[in-house]
PDB file of N, CA, C, O and CB in Angstrom:
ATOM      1  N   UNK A   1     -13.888   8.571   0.083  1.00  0.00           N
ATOM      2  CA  UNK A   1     -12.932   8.633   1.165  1.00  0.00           C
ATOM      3  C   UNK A   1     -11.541   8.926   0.599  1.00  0.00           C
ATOM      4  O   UNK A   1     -11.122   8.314  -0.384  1.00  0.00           O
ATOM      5  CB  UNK A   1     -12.936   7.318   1.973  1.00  0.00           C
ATOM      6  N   UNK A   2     -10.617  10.149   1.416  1.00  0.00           N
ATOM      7  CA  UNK A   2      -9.614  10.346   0.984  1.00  0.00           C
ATOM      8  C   UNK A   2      -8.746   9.367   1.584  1.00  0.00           C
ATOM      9  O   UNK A   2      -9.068   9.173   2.757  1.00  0.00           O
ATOM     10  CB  UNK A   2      -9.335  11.556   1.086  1.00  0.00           C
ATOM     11  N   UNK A   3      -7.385   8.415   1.060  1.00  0.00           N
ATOM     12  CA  UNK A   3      -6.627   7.836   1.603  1.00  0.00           C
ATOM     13  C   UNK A   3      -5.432   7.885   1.217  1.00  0.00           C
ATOM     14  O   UNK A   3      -5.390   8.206   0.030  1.00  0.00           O
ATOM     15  CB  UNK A   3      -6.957   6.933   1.695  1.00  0.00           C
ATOM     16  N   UNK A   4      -3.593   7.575   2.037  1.00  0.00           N
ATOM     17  CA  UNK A   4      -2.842   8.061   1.489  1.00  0.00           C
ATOM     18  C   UNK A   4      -2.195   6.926   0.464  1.00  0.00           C
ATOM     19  O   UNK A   4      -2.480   5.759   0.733  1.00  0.00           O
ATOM     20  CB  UNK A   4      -2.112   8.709   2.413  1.00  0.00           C
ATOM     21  N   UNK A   5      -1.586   7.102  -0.364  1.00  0.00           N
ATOM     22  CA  UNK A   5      -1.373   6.359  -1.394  1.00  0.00           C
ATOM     23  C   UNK A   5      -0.157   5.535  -0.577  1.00  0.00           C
ATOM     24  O   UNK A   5       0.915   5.992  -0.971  1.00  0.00           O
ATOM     25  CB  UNK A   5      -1.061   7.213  -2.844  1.00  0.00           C
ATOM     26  N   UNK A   6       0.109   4.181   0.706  1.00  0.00           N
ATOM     27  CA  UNK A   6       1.065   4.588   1.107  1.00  0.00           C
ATOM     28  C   UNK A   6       2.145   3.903   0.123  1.00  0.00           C
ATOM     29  O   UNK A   6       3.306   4.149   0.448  1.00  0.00           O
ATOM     30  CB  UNK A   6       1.097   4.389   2.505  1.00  0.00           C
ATOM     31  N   UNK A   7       1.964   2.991  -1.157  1.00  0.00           N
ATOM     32  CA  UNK A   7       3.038   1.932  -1.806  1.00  0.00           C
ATOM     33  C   UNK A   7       3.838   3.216  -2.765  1.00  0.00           C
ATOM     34  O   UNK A   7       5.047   3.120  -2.974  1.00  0.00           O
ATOM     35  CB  UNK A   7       2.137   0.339  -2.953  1.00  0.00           C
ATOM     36  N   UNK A   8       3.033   4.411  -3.316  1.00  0.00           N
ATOM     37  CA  UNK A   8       3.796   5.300  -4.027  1.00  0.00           C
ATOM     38  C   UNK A   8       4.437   5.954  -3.091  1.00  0.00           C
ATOM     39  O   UNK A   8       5.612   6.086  -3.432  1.00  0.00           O
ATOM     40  CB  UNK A   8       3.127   6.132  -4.896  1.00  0.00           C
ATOM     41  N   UNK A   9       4.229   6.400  -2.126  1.00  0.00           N
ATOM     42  CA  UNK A   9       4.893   7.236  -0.655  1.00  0.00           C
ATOM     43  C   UNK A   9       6.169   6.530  -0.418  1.00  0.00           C
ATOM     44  O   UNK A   9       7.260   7.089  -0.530  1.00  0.00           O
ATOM     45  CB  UNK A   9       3.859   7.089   0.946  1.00  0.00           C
ATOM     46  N   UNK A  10       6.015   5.297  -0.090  1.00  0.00           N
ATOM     47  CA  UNK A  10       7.145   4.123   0.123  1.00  0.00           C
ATOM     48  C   UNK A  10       8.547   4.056  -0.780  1.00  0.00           C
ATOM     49  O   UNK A  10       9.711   4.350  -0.510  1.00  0.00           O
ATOM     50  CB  UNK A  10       6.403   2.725  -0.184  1.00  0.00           C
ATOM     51  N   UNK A  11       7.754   3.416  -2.246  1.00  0.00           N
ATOM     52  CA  UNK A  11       8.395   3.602  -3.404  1.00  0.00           C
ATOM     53  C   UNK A  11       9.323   5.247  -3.307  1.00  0.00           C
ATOM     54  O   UNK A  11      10.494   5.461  -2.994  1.00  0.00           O
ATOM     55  CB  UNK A  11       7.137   3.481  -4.628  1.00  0.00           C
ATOM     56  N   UNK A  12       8.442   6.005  -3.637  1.00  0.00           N
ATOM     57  CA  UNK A  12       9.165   7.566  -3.340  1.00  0.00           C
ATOM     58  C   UNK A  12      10.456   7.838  -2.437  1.00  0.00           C
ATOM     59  O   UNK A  12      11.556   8.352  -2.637  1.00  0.00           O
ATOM     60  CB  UNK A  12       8.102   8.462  -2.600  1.00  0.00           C
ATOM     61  N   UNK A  13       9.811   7.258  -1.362  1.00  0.00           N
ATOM     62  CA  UNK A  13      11.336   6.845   0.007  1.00  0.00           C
ATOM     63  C   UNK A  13      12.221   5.910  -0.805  1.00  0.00           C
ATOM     64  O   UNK A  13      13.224   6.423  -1.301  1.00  0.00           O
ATOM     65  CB  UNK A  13      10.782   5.688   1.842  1.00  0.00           C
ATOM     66  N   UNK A  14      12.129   5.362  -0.894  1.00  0.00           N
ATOM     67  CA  UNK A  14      13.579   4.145  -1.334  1.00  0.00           C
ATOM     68  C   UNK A  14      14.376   4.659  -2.285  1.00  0.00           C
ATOM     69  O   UNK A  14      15.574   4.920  -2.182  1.00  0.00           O
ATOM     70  CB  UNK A  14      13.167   2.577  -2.070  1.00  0.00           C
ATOM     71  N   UNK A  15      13.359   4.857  -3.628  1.00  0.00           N
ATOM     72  CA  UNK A  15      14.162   5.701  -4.364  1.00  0.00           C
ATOM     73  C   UNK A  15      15.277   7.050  -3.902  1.00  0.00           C
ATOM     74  O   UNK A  15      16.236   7.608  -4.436  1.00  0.00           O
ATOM     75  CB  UNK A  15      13.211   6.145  -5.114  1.00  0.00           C
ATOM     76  N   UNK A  16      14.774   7.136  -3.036  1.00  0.00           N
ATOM     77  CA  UNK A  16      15.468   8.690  -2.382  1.00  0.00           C
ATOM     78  C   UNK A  16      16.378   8.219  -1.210  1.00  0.00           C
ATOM     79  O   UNK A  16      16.896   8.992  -0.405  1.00  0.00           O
ATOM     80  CB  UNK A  16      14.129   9.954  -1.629  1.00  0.00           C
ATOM     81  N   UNK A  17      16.533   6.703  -1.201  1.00  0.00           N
ATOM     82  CA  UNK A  17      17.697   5.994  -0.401  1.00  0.00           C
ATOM     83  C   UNK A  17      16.956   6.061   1.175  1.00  0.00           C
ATOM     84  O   UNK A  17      17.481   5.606   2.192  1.00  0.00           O
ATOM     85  CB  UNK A  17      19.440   6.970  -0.538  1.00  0.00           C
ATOM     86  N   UNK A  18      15.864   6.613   1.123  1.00  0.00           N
ATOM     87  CA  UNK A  18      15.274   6.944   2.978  1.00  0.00           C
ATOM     88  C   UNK A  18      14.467   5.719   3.215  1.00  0.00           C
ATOM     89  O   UNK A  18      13.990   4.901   2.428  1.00  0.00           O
ATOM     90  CB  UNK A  18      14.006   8.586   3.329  1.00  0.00           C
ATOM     91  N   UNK A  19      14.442   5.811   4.487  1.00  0.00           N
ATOM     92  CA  UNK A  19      13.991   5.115   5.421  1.00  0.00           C
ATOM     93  C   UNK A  19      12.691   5.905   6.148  1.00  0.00           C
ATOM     94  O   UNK A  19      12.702   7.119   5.940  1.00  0.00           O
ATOM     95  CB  UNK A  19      15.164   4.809   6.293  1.00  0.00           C
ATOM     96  N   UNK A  20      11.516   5.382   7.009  1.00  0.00           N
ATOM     97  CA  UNK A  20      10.990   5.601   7.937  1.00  0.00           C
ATOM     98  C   UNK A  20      11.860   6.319   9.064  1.00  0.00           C
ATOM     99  O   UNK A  20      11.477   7.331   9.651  1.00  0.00           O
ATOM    100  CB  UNK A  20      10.467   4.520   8.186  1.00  0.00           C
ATOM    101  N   UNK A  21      12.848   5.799   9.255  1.00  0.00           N
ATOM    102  CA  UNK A  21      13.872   6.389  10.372  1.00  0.00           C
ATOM    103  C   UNK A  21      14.128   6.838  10.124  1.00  0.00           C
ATOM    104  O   UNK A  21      14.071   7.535  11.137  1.00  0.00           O
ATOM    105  CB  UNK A  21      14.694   6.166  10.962  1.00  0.00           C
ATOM    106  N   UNK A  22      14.957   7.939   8.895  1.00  0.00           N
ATOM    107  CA  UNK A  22      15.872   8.959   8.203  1.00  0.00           C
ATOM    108  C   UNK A  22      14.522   9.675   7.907  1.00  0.00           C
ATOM    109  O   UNK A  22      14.592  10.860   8.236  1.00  0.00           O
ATOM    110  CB  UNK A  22      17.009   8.448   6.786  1.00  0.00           C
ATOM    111  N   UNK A  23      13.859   9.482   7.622  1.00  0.00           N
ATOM    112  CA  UNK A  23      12.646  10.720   7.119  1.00  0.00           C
ATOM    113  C   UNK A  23      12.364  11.209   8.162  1.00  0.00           C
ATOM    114  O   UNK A  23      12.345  12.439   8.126  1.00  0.00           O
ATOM    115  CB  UNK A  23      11.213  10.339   6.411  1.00  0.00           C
ATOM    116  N   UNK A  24      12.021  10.552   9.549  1.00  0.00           N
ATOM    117  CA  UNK A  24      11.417  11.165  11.056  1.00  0.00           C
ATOM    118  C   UNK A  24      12.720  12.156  11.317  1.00  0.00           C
ATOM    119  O   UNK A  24      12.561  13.369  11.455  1.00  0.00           O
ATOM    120  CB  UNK A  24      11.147   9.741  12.586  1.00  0.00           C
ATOM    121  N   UNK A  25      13.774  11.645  11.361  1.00  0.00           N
ATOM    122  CA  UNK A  25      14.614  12.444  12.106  1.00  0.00           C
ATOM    123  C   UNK A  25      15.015  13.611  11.258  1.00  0.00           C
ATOM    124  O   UNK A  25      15.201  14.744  11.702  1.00  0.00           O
ATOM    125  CB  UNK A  25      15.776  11.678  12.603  1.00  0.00           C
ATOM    126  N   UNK A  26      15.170  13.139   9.614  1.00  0.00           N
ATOM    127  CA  UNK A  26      14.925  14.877   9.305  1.00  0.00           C
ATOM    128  C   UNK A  26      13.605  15.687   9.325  1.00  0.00           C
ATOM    129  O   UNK A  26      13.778  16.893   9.151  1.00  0.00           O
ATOM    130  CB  UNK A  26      15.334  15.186   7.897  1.00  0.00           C
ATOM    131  N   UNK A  27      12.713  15.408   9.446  1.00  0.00           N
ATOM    132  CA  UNK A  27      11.104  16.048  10.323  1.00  0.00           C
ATOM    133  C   UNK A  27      11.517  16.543  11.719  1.00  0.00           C
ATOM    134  O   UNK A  27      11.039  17.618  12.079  1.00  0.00           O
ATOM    135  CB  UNK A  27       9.701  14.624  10.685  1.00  0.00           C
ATOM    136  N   UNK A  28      12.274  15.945  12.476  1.00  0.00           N
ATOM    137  CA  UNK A  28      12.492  16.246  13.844  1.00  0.00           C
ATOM    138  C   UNK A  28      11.231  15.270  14.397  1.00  0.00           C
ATOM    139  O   UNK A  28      10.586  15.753  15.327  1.00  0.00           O
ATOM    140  CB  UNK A  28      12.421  18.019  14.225  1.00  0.00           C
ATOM    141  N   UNK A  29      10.847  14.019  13.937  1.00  0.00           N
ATOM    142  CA  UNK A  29       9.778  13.653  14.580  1.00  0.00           C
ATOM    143  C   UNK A  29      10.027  12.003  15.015  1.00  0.00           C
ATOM    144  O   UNK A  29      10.927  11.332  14.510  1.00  0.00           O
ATOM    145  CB  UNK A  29       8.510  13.972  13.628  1.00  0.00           C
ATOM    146  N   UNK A  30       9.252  11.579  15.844  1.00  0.00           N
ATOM    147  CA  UNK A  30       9.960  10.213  15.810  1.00  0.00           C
ATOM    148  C   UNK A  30       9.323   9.208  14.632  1.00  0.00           C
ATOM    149  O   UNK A  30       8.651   9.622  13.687  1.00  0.00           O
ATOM    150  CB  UNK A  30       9.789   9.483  17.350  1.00  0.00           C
ATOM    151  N   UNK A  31       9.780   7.341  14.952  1.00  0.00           N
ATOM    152  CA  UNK A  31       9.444   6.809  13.544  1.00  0.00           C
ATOM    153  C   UNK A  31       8.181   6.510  13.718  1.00  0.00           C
ATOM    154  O   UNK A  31       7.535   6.293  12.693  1.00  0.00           O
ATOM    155  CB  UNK A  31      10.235   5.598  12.983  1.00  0.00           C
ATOM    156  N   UNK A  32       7.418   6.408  15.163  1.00  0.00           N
ATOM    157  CA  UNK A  32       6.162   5.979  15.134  1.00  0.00           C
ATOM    158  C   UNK A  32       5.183   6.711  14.763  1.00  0.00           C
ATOM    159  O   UNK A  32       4.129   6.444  14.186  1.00  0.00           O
ATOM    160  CB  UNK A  32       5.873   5.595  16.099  1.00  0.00           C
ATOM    161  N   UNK A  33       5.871   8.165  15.351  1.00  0.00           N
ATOM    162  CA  UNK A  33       4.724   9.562  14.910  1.00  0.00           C
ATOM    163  C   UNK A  33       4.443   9.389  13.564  1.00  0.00           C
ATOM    164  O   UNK A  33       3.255   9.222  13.289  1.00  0.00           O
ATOM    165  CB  UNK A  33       5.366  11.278  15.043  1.00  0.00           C
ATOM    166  N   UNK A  34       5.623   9.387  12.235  1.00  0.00           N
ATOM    167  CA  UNK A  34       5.408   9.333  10.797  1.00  0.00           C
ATOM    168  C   UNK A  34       4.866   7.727  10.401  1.00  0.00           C
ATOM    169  O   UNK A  34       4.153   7.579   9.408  1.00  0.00           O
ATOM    170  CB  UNK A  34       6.912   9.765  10.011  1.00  0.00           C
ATOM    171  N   UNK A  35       5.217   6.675  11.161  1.00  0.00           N
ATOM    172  CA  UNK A  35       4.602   5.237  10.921  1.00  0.00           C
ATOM    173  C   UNK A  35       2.784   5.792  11.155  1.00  0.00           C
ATOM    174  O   UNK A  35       2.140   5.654  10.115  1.00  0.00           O
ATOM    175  CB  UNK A  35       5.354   3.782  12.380  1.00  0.00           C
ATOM    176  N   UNK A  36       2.168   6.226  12.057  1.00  0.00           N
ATOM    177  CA  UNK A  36       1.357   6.449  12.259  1.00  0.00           C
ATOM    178  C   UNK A  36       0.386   7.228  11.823  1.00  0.00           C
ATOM    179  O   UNK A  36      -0.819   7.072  12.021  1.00  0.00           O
ATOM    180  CB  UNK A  36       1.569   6.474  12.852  1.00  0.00           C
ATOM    181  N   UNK A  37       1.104   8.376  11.011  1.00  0.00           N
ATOM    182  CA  UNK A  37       0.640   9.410  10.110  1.00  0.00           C
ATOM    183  C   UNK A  37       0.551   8.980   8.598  1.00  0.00           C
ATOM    184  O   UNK A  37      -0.247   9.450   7.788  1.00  0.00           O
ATOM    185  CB  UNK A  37       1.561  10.593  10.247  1.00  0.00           C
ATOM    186  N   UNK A  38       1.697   7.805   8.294  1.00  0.00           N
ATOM    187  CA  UNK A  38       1.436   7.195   7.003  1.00  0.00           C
ATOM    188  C   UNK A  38       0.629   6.017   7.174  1.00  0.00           C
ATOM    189  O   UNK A  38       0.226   5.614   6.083  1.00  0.00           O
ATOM    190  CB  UNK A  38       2.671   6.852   6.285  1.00  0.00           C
ATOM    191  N   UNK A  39       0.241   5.310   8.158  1.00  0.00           N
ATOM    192  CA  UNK A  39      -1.104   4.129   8.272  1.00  0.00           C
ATOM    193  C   UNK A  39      -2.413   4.922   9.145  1.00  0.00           C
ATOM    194  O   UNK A  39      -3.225   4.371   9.888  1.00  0.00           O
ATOM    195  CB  UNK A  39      -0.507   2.433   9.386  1.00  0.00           C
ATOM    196  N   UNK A  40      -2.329   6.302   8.812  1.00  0.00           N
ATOM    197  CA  UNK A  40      -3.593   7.075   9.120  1.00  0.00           C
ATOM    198  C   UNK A  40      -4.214   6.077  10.163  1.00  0.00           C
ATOM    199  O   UNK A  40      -5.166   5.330   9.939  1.00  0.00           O
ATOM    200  CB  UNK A  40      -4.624   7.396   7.716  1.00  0.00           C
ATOM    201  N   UNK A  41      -3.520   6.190  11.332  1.00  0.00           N
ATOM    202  CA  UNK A  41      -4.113   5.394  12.550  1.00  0.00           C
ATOM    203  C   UNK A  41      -4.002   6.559  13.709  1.00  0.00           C
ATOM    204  O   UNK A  41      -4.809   6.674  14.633  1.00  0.00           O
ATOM    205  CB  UNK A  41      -3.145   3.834  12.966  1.00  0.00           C
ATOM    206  N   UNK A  42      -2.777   7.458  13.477  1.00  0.00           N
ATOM    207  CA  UNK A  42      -3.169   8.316  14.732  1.00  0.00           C
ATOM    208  C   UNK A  42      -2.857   9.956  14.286  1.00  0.00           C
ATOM    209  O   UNK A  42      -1.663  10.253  14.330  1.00  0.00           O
ATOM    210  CB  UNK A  42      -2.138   7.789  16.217  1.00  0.00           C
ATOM    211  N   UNK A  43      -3.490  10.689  14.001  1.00  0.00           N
ATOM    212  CA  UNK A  43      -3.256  11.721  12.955  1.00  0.00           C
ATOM    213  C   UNK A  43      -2.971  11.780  11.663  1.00  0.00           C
ATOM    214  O   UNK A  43      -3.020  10.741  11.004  1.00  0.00           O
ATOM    215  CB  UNK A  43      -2.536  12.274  13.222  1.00  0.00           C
ATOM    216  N   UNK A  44      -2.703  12.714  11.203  1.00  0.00           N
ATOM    217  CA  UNK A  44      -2.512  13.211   9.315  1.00  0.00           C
ATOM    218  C   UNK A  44      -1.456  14.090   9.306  1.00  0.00           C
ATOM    219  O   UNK A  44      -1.378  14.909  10.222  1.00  0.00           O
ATOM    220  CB  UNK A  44      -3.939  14.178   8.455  1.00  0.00           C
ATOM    221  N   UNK A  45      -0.487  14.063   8.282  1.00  0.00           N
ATOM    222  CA  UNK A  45       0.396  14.907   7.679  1.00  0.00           C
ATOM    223  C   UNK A  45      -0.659  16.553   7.565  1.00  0.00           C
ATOM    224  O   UNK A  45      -1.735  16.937   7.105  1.00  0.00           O
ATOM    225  CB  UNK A  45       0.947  14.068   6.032  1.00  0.00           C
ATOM    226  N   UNK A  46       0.509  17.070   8.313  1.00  0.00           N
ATOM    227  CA  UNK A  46       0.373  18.811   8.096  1.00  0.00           C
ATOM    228  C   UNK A  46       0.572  19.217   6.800  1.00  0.00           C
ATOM    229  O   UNK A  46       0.933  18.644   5.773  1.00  0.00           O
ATOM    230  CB  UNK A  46       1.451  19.708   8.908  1.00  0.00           C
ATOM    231  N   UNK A  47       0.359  19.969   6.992  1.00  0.00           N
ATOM    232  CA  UNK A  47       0.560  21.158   5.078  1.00  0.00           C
ATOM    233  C   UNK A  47       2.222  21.305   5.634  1.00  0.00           C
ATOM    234  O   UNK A  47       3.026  20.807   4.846  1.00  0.00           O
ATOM    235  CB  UNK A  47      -0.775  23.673   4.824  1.00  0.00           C
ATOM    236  N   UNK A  48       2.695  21.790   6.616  1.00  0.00           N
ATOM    237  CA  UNK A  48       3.789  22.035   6.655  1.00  0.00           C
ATOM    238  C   UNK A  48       4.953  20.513   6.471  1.00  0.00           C
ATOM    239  O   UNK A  48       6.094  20.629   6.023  1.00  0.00           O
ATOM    240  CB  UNK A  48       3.772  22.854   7.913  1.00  0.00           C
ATOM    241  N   UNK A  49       4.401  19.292   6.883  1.00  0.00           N
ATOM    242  CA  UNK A  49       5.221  18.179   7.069  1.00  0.00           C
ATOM    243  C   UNK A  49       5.007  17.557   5.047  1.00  0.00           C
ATOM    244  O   UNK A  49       5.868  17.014   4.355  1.00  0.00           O
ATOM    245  CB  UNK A  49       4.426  16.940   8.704  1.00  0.00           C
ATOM    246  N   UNK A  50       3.429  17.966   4.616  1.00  0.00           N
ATOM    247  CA  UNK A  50       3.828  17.750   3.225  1.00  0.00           C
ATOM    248  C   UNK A  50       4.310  18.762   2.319  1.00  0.00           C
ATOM    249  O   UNK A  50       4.103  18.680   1.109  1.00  0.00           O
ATOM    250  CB  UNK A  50       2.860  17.259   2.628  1.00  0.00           C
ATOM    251  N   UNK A  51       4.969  19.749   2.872  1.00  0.00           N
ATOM    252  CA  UNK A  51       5.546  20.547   2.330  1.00  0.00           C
ATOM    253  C   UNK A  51       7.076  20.098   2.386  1.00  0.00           C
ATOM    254  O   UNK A  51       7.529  19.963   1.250  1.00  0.00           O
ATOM    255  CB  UNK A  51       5.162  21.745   2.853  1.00  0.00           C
ATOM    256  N   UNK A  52       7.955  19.842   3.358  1.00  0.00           N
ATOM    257  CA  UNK A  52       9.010  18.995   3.834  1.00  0.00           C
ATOM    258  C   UNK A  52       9.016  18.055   2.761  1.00  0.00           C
ATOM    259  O   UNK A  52       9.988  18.175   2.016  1.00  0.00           O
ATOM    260  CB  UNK A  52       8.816  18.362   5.259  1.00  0.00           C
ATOM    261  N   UNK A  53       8.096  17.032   2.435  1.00  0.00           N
ATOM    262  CA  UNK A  53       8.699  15.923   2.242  1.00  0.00           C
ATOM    263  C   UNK A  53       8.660  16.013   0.455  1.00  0.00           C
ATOM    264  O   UNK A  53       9.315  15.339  -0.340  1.00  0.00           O
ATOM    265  CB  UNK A  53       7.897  14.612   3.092  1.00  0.00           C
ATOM    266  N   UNK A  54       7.700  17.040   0.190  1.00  0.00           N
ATOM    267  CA  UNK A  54       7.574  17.902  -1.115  1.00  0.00           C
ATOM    268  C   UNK A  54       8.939  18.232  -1.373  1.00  0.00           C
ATOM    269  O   UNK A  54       9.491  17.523  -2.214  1.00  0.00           O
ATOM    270  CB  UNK A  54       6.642  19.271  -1.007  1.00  0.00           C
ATOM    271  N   UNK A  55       9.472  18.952  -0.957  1.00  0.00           N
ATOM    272  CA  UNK A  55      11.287  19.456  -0.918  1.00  0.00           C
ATOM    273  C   UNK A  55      11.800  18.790  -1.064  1.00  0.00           C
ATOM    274  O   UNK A  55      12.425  18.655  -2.116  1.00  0.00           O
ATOM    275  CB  UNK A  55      12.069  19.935   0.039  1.00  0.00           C
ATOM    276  N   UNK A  56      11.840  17.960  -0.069  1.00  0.00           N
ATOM    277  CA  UNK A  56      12.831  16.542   0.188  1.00  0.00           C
ATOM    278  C   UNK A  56      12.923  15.471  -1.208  1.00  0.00           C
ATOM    279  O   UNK A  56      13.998  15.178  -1.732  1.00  0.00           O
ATOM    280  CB  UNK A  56      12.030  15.494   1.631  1.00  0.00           C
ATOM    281  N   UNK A  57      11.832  15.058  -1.597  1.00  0.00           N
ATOM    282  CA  UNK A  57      11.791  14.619  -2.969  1.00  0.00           C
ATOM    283  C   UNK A  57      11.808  15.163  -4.063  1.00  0.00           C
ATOM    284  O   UNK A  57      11.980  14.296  -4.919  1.00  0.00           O
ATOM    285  CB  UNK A  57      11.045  14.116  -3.149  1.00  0.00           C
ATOM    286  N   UNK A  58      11.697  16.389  -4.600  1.00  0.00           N
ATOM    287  CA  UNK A  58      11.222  16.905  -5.202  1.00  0.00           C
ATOM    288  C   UNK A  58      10.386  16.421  -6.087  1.00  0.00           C
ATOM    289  O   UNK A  58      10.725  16.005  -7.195  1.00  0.00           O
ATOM    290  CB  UNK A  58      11.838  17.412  -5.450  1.00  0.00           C
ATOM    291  N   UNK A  59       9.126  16.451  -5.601  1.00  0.00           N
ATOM    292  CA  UNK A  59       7.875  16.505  -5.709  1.00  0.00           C
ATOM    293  C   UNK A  59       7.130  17.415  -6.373  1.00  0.00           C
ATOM    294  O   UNK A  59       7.135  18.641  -6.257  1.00  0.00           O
ATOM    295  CB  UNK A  59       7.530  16.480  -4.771  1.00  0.00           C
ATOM    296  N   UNK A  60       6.327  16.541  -7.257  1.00  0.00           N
ATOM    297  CA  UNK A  60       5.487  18.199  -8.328  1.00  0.00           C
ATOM    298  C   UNK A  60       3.883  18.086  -7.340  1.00  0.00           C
ATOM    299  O   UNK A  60       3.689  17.292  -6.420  1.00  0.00           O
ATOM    300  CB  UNK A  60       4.995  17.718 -11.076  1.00  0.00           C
ATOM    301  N   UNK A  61       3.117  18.886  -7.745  1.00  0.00           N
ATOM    302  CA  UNK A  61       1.810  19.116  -7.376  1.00  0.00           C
ATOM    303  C   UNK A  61       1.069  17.801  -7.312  1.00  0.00           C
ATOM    304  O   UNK A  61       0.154  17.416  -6.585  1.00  0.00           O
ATOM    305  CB  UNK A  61       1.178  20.069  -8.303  1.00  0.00           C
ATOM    306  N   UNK A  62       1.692  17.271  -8.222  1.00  0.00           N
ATOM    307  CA  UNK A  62       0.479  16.509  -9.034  1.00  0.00           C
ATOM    308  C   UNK A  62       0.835  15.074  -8.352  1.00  0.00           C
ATOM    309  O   UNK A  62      -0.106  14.288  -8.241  1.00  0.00           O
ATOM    310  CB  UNK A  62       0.580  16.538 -11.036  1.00  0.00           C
ATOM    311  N   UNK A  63       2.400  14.578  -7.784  1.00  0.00           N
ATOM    312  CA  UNK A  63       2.573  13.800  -7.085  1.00  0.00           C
ATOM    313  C   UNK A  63       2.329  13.902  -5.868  1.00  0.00           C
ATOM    314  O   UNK A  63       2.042  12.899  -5.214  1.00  0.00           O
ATOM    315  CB  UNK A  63       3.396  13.524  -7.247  1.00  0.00           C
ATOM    316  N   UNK A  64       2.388  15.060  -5.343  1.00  0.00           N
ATOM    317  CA  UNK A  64       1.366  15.395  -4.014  1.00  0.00           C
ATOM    318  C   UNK A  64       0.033  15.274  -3.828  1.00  0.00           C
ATOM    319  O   UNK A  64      -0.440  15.123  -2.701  1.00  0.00           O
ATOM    320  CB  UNK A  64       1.375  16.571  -3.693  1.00  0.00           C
ATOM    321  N   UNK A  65      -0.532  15.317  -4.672  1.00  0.00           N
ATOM    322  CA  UNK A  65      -2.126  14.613  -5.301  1.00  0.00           C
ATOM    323  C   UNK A  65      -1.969  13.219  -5.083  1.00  0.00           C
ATOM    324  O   UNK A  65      -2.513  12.633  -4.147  1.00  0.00           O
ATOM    325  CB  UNK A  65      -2.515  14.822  -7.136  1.00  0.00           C
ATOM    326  N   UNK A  66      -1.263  12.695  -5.895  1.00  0.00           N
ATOM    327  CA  UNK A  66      -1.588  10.988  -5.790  1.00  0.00           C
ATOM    328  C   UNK A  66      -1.173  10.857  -4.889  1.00  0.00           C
ATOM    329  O   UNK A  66      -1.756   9.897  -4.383  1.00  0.00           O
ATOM    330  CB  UNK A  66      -1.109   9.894  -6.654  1.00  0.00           C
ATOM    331  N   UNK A  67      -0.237  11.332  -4.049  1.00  0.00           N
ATOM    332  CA  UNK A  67       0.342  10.167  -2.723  1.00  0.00           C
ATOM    333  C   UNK A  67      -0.809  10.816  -1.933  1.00  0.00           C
ATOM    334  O   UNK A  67      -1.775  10.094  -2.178  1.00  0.00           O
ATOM    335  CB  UNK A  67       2.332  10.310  -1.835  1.00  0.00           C
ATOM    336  N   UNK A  68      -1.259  11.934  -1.004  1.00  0.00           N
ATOM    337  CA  UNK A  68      -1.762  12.499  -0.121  1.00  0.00           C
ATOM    338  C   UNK A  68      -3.417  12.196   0.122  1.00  0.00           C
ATOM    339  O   UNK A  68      -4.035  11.898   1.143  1.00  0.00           O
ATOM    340  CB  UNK A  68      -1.389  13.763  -0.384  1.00  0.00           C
ATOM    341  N   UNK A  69      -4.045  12.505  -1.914  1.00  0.00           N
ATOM    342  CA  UNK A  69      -4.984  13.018  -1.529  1.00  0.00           C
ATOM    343  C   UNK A  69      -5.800  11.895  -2.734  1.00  0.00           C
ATOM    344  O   UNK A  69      -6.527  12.346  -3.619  1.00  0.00           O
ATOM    345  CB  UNK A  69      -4.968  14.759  -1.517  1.00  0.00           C
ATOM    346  N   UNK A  70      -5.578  10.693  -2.600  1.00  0.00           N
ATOM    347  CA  UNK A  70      -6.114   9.540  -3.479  1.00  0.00           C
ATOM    348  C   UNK A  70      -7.578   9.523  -2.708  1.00  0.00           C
ATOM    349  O   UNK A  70      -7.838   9.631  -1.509  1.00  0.00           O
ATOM    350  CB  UNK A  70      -5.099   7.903  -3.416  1.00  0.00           C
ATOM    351  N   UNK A  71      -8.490   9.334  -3.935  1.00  0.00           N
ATOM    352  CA  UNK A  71      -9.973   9.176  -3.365  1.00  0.00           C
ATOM    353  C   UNK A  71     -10.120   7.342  -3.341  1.00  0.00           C
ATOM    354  O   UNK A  71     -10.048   6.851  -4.468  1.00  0.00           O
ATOM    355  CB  UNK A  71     -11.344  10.106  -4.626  1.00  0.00           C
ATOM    356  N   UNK A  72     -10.266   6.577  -2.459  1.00  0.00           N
ATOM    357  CA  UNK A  72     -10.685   4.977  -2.538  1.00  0.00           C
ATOM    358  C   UNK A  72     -11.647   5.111  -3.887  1.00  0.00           C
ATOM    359  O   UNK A  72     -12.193   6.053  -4.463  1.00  0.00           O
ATOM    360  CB  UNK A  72     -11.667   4.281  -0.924  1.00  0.00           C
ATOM    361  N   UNK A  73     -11.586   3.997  -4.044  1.00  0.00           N
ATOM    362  CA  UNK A  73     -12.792   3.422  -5.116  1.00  0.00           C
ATOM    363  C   UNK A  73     -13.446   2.332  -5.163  1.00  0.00           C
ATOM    364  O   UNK A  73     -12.839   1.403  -5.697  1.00  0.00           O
ATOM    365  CB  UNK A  73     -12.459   3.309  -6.247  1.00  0.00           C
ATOM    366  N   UNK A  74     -14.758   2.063  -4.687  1.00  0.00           N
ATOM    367  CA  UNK A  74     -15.212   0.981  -3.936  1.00  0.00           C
ATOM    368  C   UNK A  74     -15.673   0.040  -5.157  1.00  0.00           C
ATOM    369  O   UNK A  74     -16.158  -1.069  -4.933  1.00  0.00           O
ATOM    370  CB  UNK A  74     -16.403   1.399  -2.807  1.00  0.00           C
TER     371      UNK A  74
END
């Protein structure tokens, strides 16, 4: 099962001084839409919204791997 990494995602935000609220509104999206997309409860990040937040942090490939596309391990 793919799941999103959300404590490195988080971590990633703070460091970058953002918030849940400051990340939606530069998305143009609200905080529940991205609360909801990062506790994979009501949709998934687009290629285009992890492309955004790719920019926004500058983000390599490979950290787009671990936050996005972590396999569980039972």
């Amino acid at each position: 099962m793919i799941y999103i990494n959300k404590a490195l995602f988080k971590s990633i935000m703070v460091l970058n001084g953002d918030t849940l609220n400051s990340l939606a509104e530069a998305m143009g999206k609200t905080r529940p839409t991205i609360s909801h997309k990062l506790n994979e409860t009501h949709g998934e990040f687009t290629t285009s919204e992890i492309r955004f937040i790719k920019d926004r942090y500058h983000l390599t490939i490979e950290d787009i791997d671990r936050i996005f596309f972590t396999t569980a391990v039972s």
